[in-house]
Wavefront OBJ file of the C-alpha trace (Angstrom):
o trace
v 15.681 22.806 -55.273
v 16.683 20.701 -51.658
v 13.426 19.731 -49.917
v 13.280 20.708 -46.116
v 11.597 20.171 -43.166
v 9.519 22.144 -41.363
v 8.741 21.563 -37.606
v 5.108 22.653 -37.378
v 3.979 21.659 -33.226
v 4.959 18.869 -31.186
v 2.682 17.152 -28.078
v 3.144 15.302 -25.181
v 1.117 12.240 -24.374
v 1.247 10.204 -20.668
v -0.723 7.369 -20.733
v -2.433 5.383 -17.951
v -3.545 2.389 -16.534
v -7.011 2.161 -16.673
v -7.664 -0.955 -15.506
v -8.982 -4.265 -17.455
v -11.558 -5.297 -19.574
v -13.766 -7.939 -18.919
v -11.419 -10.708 -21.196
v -8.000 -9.481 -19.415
v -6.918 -7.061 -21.682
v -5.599 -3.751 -20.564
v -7.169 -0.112 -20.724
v -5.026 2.197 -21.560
v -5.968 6.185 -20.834
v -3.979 9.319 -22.372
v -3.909 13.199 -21.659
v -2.293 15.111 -24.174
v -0.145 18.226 -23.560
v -0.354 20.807 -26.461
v 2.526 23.445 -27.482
v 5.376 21.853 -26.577
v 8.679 23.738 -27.532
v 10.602 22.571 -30.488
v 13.734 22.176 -28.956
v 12.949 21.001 -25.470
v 15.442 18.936 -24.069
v 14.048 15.092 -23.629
v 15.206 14.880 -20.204
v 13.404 17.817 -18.973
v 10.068 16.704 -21.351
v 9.781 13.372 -19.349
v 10.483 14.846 -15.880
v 7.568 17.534 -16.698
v 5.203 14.823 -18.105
v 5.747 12.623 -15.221
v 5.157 15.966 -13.166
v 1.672 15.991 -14.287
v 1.190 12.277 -14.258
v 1.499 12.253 -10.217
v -1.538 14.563 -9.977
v -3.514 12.011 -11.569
v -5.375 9.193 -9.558
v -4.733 6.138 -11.943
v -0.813 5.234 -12.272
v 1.170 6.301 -14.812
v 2.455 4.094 -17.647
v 4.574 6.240 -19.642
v 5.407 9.374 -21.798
v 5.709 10.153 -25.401
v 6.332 13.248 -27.858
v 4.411 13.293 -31.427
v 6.261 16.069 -33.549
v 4.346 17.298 -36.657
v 6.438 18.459 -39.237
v 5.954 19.572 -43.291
v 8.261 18.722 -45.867
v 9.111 21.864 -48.369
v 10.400 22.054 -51.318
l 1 2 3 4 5 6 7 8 9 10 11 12 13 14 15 16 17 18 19 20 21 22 23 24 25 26 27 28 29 30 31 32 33 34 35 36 37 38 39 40 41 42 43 44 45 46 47 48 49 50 51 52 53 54 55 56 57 58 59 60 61 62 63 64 65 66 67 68 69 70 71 72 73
């Protein structure tokens, strides 16, 4: 029997600049996005991430996708 994979949810994650700590290091905030559509196109996924990034005050860093997926057999 061929194992598969399942996709099971994916999120989207922007992350921020939250400043420094007191030895120079940065801070680094996140807001996760839940249900995110299997097959949305990456393109699309960034510009609506970003999107929501703007309404935030602290600036934007960047944007990332965390699929979950279970392998069956």
């Amino acid at each position: 029997m061929a194992t598969t994979v399942q996709f099971q949810h994916a999120i989207g994650r922007v992350f921020f600049d939250g400043g420094m700590t007191d030895d120079g290091k940065m801070i680094r905030k996140s807001k996760t996005y839940r249900n995110v559509k299997e097959n949305a196109p990456a393109a699309n996924l960034y510009n609506a991430l970003e999107q929501l990034a703007e309404l935030s005050d602290v600036p934007f860093i960047e944007a990332e996708i965390v699929e979950t997926s279970s392998l069956i057999n």
